[in-house]
C-alpha positions in Angstrom: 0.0 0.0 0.0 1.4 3.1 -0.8 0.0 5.6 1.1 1.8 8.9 -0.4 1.8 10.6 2.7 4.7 12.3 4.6 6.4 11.0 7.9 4.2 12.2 10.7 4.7 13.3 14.1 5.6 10.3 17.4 2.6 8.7 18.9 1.7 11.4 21.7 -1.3 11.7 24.0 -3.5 10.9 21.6 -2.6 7.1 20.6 -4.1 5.4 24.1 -7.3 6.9 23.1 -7.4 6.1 19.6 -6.4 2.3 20.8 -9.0 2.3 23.3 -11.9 3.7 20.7 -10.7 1.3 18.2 -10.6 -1.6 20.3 -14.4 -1.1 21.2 -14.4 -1.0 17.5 -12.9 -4.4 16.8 -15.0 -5.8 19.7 -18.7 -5.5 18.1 -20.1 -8.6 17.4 -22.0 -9.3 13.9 -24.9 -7.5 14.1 -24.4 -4.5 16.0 -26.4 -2.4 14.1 -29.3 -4.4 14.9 -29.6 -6.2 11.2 -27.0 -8.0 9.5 -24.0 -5.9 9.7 -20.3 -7.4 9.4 -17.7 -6.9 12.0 -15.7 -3.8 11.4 -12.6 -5.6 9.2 -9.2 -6.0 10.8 -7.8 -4.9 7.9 -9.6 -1.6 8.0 -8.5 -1.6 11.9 -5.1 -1.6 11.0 -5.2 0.9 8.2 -6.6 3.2 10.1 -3.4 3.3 12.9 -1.4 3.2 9.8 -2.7 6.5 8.6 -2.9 8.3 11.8 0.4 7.8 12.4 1.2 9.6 9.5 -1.0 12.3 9.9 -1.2 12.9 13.4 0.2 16.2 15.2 0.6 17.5 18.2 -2.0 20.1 17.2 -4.3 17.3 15.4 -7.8 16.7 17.7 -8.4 13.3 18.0 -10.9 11.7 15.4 -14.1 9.9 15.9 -14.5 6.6 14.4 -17.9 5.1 12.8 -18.2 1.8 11.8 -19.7 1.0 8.6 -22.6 -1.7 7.6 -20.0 -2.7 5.7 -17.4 -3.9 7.8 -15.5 -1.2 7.0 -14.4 2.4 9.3 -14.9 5.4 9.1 -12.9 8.7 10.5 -14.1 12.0 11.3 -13.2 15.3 12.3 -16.2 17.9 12.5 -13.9 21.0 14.1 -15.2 24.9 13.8 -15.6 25.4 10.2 -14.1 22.2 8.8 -15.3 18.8 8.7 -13.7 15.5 7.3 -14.8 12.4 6.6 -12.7 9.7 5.4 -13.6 6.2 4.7 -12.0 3.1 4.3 -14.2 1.1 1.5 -11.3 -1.4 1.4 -7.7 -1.8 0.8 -6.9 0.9 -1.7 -9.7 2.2 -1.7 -10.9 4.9 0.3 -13.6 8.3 0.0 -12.7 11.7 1.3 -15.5 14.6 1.9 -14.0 17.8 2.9 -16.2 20.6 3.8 -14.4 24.0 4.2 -17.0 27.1 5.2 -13.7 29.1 6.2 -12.4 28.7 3.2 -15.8 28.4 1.0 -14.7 24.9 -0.4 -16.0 21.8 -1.0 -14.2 18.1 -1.8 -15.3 14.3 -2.4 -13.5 12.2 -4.3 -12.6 8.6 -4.1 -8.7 8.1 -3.6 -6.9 5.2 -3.9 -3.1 5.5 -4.1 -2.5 9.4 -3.9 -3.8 10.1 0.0 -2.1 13.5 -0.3 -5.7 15.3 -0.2 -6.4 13.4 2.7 -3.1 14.5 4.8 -3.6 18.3 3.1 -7.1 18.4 4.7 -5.9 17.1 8.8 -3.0 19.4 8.3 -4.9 22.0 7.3 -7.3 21.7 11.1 -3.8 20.4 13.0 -2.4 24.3 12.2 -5.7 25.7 12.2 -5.5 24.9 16.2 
C-alpha cells in the first residue's frame, strides 16, 4: 500500500485513546447495528493506525471513528468550520468529503493510491488549532 503521505509526528497523548476507541471497534459482534452488519474488518483496523500515524500532530484533535454496515471504518473530524470524513471502503480504496466554510470549499472524491488530499485536509485543522 502506498499511502503517499509524509512521515508524521511520534505517537503522543492521543494514541491510548485512539487504541481504546478502536478496540471497542474491533469488539462489536456481527450484528451491531441491529440487522445484518459485518464486524468492522481488521484490515480496516489496522489501516486506520497506519494512517494516523502519519497524519497525526501535536496540534491534530483526535478523530471519531464510525463503523460502517459494511465492515469497514470510518474517520471524522467535524472542528469549527471544517469537517472530514474519510472512509476506508477497502484496501486501496478509500472516499474523502471535505467541507471548508472558512475557506468556502467543497471536496469528495474517491482516492486510492494518492492520499495526499487526505493528509492536506488534517494538516490543514492540526495548524488551524
Amino acid at each position: 500500500m502506498d499511502l503517499a503521505l509524509a512521515e508524521g509526528g511520534q505517537p503522543g497523548e492521543w494514541l491510548p485513546i485512539v487504541l481504546r476507541r478502536l478496540q471497542a471497534l474491533a469488539n462489536l459482534p456481527e450484528g451491531w447495528d441491529g440487522r445484518r452488519a459485518p464486524r468492522v474488518s481488521a484490515t480496516s483496523i489496522e489501516i486506520e493506525m497506519q494512517l494516523l500515524r502519519r497524519v497525526m500532530r501535536s496540534g491534530t484533535p483526535i478523530p471519531d471513528f464510525v463503523p460502517t454496515v459494511r465492515g469497514g471504518l470510518q474517520i471524522e473530524w467535524h472542528v469549527p468550520d471544517v469537517d472530514i470524513e474519510f472512509e476506508i471502503v477497502s484496501p486501496g480504496r478509500y472516499l474523502l468529503s471535505v467541507e471548508d466554510r472558512a475557506a468556502d470549499t467543497e471536496l469528495d472524491r474517491e482516492l486510492q493510491a494518492d492520499l495526499s488530499p487526505f493528509a492536506t485536509a488534517v494538516e490543514r485543522i492540526s495548524s488551524a488549532r
